[in-house]
N, CA and C atoms of all chains as a GROMACS GRO file, in nm:
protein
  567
    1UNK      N    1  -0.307  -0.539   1.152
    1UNK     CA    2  -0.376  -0.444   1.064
    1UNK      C    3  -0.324  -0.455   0.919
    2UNK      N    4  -0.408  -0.446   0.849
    2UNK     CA    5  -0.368  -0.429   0.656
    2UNK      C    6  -0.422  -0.360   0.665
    3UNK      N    7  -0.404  -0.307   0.489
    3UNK     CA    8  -0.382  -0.215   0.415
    3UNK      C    9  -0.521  -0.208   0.338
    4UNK      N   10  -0.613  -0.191   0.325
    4UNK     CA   11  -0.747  -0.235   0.282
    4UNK      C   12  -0.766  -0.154   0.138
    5UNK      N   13  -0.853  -0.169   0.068
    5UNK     CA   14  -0.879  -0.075  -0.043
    5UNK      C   15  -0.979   0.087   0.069
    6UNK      N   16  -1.006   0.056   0.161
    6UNK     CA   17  -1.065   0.163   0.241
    6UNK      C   18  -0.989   0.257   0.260
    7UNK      N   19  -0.881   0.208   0.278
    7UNK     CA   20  -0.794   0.294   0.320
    7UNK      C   21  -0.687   0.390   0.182
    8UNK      N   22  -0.704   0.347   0.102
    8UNK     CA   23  -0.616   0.402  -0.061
    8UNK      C   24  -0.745   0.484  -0.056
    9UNK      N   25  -0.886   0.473  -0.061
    9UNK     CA   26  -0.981   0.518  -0.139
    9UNK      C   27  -0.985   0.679  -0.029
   10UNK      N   28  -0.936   0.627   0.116
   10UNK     CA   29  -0.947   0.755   0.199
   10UNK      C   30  -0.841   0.845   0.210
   11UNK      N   31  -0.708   0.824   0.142
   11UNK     CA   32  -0.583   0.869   0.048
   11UNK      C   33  -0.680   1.000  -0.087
   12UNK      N   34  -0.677   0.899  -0.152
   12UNK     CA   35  -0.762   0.949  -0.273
   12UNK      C   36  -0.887   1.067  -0.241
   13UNK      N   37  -0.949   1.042  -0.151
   13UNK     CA   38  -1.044   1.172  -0.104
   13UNK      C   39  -0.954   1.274  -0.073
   14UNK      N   40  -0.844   1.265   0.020
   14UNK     CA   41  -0.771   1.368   0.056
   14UNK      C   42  -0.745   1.483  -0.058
   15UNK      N   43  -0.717   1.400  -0.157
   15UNK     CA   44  -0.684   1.485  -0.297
   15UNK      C   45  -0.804   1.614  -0.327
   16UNK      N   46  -0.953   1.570  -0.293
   16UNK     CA   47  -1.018   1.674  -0.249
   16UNK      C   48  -1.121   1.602  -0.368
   17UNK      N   49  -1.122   1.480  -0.413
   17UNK     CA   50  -1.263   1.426  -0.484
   17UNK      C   51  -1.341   1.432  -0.343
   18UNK      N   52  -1.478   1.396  -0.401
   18UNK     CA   53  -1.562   1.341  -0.317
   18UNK      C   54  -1.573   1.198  -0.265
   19UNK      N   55  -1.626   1.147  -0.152
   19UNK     CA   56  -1.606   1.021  -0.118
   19UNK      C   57  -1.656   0.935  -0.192
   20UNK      N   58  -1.784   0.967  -0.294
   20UNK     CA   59  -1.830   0.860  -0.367
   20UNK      C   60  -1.767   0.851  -0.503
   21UNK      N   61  -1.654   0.980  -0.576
   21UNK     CA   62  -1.560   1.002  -0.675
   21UNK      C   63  -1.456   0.897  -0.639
   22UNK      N   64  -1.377   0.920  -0.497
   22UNK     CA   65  -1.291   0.868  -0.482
   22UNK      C   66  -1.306   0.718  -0.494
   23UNK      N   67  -1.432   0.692  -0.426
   23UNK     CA   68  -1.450   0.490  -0.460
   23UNK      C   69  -1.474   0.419  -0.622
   24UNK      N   70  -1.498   0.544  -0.724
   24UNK     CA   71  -1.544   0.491  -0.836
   24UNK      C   72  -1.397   0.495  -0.903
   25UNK      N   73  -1.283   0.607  -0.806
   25UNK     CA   74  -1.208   0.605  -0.932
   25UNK      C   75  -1.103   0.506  -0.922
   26UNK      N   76  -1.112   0.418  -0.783
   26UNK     CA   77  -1.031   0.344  -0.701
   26UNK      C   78  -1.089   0.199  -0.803
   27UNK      N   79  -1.236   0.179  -0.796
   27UNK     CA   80  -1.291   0.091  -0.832
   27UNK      C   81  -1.261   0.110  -0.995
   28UNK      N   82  -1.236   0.175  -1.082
   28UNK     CA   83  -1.203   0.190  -1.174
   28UNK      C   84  -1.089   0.170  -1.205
   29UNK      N   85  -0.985   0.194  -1.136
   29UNK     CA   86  -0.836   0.148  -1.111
   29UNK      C   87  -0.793   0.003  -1.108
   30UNK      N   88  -0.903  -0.054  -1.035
   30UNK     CA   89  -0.875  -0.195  -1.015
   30UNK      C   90  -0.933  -0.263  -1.152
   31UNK      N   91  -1.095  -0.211  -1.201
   31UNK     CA   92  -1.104  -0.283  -1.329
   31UNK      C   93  -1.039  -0.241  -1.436
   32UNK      N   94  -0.935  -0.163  -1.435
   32UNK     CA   95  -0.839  -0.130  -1.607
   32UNK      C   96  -0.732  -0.265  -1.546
   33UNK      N   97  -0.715  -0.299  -1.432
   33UNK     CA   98  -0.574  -0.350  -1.414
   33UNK      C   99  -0.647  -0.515  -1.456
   34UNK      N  100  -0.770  -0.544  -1.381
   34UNK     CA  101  -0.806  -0.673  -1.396
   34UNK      C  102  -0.831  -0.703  -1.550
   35UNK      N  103  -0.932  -0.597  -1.606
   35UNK     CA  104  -0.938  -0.643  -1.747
   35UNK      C  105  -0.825  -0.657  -1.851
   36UNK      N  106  -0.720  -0.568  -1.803
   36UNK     CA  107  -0.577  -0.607  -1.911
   36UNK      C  108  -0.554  -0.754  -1.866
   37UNK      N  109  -0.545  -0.776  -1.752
   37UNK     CA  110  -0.509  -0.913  -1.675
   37UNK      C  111  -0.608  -1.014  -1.789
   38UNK      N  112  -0.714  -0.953  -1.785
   38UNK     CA  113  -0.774  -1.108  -1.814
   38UNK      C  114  -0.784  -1.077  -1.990
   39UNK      N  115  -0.740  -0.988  -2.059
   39UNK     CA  116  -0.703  -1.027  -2.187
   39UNK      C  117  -0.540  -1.056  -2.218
   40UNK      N  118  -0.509  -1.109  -2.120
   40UNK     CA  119  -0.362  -1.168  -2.120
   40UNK      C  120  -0.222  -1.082  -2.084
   41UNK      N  121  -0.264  -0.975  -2.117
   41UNK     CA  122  -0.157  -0.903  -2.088
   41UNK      C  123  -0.116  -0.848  -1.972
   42UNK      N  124   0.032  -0.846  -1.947
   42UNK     CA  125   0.090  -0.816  -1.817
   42UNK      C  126   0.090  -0.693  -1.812
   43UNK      N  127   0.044  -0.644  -1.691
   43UNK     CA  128   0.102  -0.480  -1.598
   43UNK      C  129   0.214  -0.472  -1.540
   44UNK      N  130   0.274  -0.362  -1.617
   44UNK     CA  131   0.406  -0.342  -1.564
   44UNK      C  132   0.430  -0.190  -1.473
   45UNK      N  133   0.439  -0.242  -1.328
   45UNK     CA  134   0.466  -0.116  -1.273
   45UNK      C  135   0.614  -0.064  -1.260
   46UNK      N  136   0.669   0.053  -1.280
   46UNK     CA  137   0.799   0.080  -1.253
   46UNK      C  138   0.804   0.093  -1.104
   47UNK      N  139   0.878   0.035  -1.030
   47UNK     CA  140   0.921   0.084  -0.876
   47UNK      C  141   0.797  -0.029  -0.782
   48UNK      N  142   0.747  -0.043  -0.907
   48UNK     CA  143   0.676  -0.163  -0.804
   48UNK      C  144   0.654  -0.342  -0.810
   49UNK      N  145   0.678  -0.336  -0.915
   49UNK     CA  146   0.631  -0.456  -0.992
   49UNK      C  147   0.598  -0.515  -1.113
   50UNK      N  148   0.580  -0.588  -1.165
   50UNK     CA  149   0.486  -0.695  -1.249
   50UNK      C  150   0.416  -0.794  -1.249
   51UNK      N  151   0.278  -0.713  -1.296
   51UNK     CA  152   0.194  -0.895  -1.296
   51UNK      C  153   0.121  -0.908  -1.434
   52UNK      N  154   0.215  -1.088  -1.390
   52UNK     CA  155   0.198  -1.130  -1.550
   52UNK      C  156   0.098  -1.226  -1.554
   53UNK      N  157   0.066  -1.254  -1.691
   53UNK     CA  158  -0.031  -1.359  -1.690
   53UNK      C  159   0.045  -1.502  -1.738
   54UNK      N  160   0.027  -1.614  -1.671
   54UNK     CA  161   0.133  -1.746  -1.686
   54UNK      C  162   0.020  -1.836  -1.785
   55UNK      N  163   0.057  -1.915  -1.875
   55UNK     CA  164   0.021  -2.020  -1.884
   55UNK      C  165   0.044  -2.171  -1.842
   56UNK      N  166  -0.051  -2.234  -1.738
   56UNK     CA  167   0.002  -2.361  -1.709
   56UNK      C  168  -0.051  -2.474  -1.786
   57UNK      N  169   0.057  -2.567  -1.804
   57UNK     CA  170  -0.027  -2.718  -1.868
   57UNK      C  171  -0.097  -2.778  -1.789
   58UNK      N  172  -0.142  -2.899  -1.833
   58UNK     CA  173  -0.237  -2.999  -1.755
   58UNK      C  174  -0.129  -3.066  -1.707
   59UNK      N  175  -0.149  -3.117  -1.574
   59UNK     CA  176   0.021  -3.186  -1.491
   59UNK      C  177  -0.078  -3.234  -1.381
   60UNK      N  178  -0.015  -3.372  -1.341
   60UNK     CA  179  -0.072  -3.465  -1.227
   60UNK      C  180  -0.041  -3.374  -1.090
   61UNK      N  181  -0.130  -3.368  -0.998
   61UNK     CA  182  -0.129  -3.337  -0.890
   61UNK      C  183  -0.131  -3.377  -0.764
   62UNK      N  184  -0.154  -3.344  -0.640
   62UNK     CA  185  -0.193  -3.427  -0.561
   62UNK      C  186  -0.227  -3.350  -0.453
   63UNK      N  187  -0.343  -3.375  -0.387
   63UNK     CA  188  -0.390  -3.295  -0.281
   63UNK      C  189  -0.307  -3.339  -0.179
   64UNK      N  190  -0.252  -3.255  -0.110
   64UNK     CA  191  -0.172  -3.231  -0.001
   64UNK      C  192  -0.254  -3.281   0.122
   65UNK      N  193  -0.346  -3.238   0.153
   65UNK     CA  194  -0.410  -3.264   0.292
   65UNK      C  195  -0.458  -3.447   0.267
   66UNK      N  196  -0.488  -3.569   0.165
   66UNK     CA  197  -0.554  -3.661   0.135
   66UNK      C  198  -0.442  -3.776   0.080
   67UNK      N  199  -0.320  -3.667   0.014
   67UNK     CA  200  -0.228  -3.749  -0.066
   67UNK      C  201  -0.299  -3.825  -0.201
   68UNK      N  202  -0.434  -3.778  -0.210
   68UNK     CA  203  -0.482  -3.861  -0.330
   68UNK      C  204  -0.458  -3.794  -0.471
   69UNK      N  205  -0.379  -3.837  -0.582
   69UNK     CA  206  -0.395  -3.812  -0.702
   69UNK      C  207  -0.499  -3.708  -0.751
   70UNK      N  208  -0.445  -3.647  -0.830
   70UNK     CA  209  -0.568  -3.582  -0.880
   70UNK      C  210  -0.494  -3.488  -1.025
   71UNK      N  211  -0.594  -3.477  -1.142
   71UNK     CA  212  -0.530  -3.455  -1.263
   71UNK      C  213  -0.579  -3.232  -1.259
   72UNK      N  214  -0.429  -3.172  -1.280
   72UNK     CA  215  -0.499  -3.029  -1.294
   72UNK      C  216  -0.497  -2.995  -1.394
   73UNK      N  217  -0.581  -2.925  -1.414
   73UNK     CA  218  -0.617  -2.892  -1.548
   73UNK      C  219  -0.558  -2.755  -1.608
   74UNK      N  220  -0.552  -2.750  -1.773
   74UNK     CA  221  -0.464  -2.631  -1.810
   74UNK      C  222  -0.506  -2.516  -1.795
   75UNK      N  223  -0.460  -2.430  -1.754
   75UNK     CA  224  -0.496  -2.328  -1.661
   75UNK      C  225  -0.431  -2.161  -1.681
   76UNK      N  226  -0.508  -2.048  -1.644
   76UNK     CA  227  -0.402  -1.955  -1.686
   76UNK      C  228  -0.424  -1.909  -1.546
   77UNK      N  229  -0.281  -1.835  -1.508
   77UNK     CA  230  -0.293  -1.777  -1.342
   77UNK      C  231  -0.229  -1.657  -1.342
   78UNK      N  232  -0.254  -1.565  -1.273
   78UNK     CA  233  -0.180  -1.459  -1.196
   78UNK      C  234  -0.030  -1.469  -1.168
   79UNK      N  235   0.071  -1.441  -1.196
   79UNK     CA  236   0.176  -1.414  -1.148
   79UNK      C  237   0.255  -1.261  -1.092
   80UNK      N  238   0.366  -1.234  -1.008
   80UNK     CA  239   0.391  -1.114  -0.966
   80UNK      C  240   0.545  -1.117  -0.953
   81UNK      N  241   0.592  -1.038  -1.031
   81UNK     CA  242   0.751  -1.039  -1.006
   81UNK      C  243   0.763  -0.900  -0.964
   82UNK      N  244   0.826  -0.885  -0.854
   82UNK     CA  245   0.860  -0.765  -0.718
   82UNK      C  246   0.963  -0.697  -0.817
   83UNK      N  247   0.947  -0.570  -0.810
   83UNK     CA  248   1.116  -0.528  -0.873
   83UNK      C  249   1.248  -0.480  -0.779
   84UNK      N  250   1.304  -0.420  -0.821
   84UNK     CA  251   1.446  -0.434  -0.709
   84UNK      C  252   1.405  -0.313  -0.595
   85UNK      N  253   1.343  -0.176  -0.654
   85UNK     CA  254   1.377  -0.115  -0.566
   85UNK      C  255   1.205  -0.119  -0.497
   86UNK      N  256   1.117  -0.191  -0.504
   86UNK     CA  257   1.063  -0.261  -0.441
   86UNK      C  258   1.123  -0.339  -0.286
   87UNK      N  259   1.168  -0.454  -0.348
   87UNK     CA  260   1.257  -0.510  -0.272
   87UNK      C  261   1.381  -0.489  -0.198
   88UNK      N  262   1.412  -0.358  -0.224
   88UNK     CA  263   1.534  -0.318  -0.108
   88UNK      C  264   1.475  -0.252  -0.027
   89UNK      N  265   1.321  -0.176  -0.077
   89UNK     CA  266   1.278  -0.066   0.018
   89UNK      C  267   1.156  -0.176   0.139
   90UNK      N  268   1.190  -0.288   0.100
   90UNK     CA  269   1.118  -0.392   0.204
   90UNK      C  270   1.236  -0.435   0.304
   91UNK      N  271   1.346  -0.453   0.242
   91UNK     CA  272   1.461  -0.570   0.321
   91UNK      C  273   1.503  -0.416   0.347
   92UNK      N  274   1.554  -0.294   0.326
   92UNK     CA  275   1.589  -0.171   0.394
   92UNK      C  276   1.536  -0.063   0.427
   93UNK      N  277   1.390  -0.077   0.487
   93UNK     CA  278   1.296   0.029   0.480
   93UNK      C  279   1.342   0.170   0.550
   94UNK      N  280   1.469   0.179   0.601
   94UNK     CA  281   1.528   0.255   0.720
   94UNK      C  282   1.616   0.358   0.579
   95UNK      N  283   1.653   0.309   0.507
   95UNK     CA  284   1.742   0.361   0.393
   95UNK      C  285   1.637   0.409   0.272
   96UNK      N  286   1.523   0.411   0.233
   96UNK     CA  287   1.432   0.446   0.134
   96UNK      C  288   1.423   0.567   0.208
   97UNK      N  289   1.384   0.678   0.116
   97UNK     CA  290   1.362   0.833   0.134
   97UNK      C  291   1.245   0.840   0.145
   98UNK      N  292   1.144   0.771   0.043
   98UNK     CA  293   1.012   0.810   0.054
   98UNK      C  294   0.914   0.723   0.150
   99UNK      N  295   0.066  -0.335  -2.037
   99UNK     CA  296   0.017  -0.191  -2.006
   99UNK      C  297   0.127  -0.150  -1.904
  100UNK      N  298   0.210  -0.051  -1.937
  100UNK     CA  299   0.285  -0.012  -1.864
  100UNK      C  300   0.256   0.103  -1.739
  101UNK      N  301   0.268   0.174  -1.657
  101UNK     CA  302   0.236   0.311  -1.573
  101UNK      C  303   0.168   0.447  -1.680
  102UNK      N  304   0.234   0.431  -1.732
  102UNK     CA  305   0.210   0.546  -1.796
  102UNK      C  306   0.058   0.550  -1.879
  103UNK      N  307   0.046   0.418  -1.967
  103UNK     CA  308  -0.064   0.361  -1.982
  103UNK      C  309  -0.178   0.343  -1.936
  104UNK      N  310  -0.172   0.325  -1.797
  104UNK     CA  311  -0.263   0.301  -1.682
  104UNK      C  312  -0.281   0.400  -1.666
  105UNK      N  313  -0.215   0.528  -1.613
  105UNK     CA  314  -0.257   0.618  -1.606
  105UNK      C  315  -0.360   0.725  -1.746
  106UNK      N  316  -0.292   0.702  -1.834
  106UNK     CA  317  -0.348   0.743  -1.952
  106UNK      C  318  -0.509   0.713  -1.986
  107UNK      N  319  -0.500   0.528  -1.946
  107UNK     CA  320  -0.638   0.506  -1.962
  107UNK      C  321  -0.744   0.540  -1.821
  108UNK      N  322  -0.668   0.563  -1.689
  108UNK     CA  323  -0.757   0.589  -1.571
  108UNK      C  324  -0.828   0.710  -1.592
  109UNK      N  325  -0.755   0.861  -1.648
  109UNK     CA  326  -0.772   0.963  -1.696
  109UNK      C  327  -0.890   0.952  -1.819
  110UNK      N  328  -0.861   0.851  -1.895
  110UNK     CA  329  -1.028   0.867  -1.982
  110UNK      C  330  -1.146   0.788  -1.911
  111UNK      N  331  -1.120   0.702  -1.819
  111UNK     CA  332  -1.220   0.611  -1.794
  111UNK      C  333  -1.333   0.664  -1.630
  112UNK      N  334  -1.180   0.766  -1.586
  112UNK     CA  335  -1.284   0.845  -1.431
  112UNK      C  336  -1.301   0.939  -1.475
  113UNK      N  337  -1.216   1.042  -1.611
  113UNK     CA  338  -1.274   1.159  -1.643
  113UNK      C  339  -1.247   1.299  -1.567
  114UNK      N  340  -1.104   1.226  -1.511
  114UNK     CA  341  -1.044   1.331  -1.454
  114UNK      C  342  -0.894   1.373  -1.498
  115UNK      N  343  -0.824   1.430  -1.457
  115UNK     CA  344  -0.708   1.461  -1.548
  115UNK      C  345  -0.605   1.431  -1.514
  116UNK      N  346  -0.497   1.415  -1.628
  116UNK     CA  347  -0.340   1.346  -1.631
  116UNK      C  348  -0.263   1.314  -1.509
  117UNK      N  349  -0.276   1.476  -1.453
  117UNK     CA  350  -0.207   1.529  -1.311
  117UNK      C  351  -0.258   1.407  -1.194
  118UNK      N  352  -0.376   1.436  -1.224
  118UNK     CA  353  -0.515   1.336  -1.091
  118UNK      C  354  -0.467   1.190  -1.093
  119UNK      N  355  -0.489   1.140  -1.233
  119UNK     CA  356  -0.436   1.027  -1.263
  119UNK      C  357  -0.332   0.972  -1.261
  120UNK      N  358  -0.247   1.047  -1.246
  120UNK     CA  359  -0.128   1.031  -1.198
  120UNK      C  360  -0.083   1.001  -1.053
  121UNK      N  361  -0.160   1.102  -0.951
  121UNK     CA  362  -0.134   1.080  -0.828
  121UNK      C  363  -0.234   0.951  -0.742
  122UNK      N  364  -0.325   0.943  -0.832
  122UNK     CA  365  -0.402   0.807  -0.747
  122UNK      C  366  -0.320   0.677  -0.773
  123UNK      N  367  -0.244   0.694  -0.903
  123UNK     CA  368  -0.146   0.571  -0.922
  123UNK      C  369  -0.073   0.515  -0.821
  124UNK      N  370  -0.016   0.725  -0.825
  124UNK     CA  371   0.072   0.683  -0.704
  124UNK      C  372   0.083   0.628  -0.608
  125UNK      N  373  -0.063   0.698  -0.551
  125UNK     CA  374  -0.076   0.654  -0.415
  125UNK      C  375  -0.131   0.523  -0.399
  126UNK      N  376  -0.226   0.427  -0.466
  126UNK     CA  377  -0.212   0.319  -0.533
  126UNK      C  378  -0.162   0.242  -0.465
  127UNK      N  379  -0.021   0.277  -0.541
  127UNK     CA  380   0.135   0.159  -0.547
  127UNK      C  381   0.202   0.188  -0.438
  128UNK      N  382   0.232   0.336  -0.400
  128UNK     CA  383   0.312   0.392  -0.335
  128UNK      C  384   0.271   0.318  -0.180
  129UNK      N  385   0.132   0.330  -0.162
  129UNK     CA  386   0.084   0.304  -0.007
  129UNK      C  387   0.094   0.160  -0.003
  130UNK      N  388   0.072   0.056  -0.080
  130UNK     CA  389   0.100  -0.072  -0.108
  130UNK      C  390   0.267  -0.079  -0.044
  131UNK      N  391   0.336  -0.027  -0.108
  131UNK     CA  392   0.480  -0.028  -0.113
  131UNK      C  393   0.513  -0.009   0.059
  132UNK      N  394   0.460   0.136   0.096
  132UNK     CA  395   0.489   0.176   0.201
  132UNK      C  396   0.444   0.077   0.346
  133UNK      N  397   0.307  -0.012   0.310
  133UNK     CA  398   0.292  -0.122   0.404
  133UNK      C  399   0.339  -0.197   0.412
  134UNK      N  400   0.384  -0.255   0.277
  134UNK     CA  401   0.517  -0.378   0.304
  134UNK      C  402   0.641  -0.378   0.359
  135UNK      N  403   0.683  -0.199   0.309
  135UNK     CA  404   0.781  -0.199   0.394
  135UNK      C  405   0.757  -0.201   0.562
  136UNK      N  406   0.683  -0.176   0.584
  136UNK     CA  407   0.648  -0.152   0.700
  136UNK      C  408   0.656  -0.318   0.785
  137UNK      N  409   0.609  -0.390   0.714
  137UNK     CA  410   0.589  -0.559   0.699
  137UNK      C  411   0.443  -0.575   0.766
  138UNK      N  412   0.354  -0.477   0.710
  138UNK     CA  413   0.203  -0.501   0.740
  138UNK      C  414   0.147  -0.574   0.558
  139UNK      N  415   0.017  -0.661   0.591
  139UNK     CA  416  -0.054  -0.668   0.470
  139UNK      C  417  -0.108  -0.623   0.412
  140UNK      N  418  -0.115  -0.657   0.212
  140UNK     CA  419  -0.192  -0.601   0.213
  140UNK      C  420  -0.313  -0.652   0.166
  141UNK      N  421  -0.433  -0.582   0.157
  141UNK     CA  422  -0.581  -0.678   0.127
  141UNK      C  423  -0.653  -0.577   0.005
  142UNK      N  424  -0.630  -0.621  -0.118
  142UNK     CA  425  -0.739  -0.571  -0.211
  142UNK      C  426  -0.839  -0.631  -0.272
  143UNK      N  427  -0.958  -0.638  -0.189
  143UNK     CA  428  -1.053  -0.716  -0.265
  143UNK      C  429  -1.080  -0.747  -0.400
  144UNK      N  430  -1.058  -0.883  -0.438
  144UNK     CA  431  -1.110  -0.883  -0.562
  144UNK      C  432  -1.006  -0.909  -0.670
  145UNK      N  433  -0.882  -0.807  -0.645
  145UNK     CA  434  -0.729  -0.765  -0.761
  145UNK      C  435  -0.647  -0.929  -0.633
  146UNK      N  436  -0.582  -0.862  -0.517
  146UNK     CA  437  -0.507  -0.916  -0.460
  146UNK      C  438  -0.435  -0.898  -0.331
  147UNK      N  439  -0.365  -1.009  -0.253
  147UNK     CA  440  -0.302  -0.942  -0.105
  147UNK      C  441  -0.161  -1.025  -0.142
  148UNK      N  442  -0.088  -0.940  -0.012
  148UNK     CA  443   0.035  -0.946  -0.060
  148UNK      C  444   0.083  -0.938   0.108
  149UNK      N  445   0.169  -1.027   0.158
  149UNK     CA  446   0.223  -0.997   0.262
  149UNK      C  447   0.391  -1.029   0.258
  150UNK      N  448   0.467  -1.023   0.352
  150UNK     CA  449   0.594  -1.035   0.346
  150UNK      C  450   0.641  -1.146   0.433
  151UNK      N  451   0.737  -1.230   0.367
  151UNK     CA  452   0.803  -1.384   0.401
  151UNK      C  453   0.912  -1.333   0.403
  152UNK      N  454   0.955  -1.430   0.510
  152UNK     CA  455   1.122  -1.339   0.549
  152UNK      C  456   1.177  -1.545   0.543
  153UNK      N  457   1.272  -1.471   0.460
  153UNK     CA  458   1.381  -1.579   0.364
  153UNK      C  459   1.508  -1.641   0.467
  154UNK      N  460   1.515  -1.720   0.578
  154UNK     CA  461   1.610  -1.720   0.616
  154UNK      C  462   1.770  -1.771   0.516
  155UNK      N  463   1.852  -1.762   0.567
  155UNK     CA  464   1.977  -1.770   0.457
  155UNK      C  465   2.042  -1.946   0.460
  156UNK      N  466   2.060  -1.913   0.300
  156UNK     CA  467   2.058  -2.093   0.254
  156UNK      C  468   2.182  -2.121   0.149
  157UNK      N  469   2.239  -2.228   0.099
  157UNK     CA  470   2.335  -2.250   0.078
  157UNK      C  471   2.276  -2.198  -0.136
  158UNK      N  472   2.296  -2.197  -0.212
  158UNK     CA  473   2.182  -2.178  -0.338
  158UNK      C  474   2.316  -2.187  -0.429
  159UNK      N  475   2.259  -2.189  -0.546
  159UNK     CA  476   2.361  -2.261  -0.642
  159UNK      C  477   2.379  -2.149  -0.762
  160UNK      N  478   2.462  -2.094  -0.824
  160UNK     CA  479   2.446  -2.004  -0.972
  160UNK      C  480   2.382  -2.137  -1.098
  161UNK      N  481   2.309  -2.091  -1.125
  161UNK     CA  482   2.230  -2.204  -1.179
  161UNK      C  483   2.307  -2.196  -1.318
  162UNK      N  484   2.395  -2.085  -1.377
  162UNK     CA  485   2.482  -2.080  -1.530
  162UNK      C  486   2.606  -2.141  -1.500
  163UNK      N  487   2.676  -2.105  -1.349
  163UNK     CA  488   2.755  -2.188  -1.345
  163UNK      C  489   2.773  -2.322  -1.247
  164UNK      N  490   2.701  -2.326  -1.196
  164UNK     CA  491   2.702  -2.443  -1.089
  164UNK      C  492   2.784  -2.450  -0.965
  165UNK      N  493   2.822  -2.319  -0.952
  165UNK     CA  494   2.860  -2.274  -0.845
  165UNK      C  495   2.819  -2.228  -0.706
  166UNK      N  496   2.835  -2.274  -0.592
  166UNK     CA  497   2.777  -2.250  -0.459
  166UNK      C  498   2.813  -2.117  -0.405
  167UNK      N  499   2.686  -2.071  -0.379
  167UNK     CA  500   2.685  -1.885  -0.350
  167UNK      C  501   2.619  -1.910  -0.216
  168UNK      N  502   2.602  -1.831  -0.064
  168UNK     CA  503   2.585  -1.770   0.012
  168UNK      C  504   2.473  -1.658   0.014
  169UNK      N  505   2.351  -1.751   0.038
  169UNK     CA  506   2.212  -1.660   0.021
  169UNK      C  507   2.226  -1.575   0.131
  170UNK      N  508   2.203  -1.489   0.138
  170UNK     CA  509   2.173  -1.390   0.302
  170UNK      C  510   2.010  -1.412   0.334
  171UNK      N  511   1.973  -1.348   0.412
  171UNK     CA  512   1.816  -1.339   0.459
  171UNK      C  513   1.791  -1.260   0.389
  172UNK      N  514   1.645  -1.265   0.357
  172UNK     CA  515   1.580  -1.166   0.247
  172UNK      C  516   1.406  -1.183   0.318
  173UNK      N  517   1.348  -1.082   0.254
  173UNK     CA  518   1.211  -1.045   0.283
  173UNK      C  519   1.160  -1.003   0.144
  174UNK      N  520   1.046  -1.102   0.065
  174UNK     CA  521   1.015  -1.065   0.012
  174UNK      C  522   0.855  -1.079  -0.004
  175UNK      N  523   0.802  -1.004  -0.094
  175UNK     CA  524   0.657  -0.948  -0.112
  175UNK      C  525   0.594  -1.094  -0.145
  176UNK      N  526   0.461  -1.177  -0.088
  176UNK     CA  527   0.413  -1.293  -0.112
  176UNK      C  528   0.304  -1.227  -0.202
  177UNK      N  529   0.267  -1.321  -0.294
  177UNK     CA  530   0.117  -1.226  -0.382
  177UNK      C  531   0.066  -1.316  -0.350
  178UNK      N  532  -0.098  -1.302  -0.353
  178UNK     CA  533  -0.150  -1.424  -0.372
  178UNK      C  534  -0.290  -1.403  -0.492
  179UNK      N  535  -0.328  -1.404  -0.534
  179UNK     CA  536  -0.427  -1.377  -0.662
  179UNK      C  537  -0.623  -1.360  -0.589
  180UNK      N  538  -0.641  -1.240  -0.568
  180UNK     CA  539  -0.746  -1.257  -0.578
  180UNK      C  540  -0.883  -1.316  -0.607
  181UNK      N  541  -0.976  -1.384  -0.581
  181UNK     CA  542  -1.126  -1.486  -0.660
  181UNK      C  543  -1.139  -1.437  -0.758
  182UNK      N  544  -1.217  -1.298  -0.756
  182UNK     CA  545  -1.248  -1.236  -0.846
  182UNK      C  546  -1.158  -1.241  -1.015
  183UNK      N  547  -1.040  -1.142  -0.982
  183UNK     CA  548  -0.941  -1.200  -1.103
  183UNK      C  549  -0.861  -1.321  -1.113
  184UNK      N  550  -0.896  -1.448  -1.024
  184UNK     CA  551  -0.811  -1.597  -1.057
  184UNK      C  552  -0.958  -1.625  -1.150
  185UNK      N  553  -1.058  -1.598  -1.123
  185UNK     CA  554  -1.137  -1.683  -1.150
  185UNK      C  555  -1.198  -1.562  -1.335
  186UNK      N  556  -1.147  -1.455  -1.336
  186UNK     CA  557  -1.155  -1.370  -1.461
  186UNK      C  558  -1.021  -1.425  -1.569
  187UNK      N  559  -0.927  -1.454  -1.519
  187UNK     CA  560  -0.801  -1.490  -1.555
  187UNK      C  561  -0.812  -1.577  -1.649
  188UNK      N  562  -0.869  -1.662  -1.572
  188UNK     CA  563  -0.829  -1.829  -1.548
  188UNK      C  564  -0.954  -1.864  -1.723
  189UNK      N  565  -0.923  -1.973  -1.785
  189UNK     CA  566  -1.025  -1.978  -1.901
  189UNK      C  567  -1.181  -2.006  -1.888
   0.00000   0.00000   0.00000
């Protein structure tokens, strides 16, 4: 089982929006985060994370499944750096309060 | 854009208030958080999924001093980038 956006959006009703409030404001949530994303700038969550935006060069590649060469092109991608108390409350979930 | 930010702009953009905007953040991140710990996935269409890789323990180097350190096992959060925003991202 995961964690679906169905399931945050049925969180979010609890609060006492309506079900079709709760999906716009969920869906609204996700496009403030994507559109900062895609004008370059990183989201910085406290207690949860960061995602940044990377720039990659053009660098020779090679498909893994063929072994054949292949040239990638310069590229910008998604990146995510976990923060600590992120990461202790994964490797010590027995010791986190909340 | 930091939390506070996000929240600031969720509050003008759903038209609901500081307090509101505040707690959908929460719950957001918080329930994200709370499945990983759990070591379930997660799946957000579109933004991103994220599941957990468990690190067995390896010999690893201080890369300032070149010194051999004693990794322990670790578990950490895998991202992987959504279509939707790799392909908004991306030029």
């Amino acid at each position: 089982m995961a964690l679906t956006k169905s399931d945050i959006v049925a969180k979010v009703h609890e609060l006492g929006f309506t079900k079709k409030k709760s999906i716009d404001i969920i869906e609204g949530l996700l496009e403030i985060i994507k559109r900062e994303l895609e004008e370059g700038e990183d989201v910085l969550i406290s207690g949860f994370g960061k995602f940044c935006v990377k720039n990659k060069k053009k660098r020779r590649g090679r498909n893994p499944a063929t072994g054949e060469d292949l040239m990638l092109r310069k590229r910008r991608v998604v990146t995510f750096k976990c923060s600590g108390k992120l990461r202790n409350k994964i490797n010590h979930p027995e010791q986190s309060d909340n | 854009m930091n939390k506070l930010e996000l929240i600031a702009t969720l509050k003008n953009e759903a038209n609901i208030s500081k307090a509101e905007a505040a707690k959908v953040v929460e719950i957001f991140f918080g329930n994200m958080a709370e499945a990983l710990s759990e070591g379930e996935r997660v799946e957000i269409r579109g933004l991103c999924s994220f599941f957990v890789k468990d690190y067995k323990s390896y010999i690893g180097r201080n890369p300032k001093t070149g010194e051999k350190v004693v990794i322990t096992p670790k578990k950490l959060p895998f991202f992987k980038c959504g279509k939707e925003l790799k392909e908004r991202v991306d030029y």
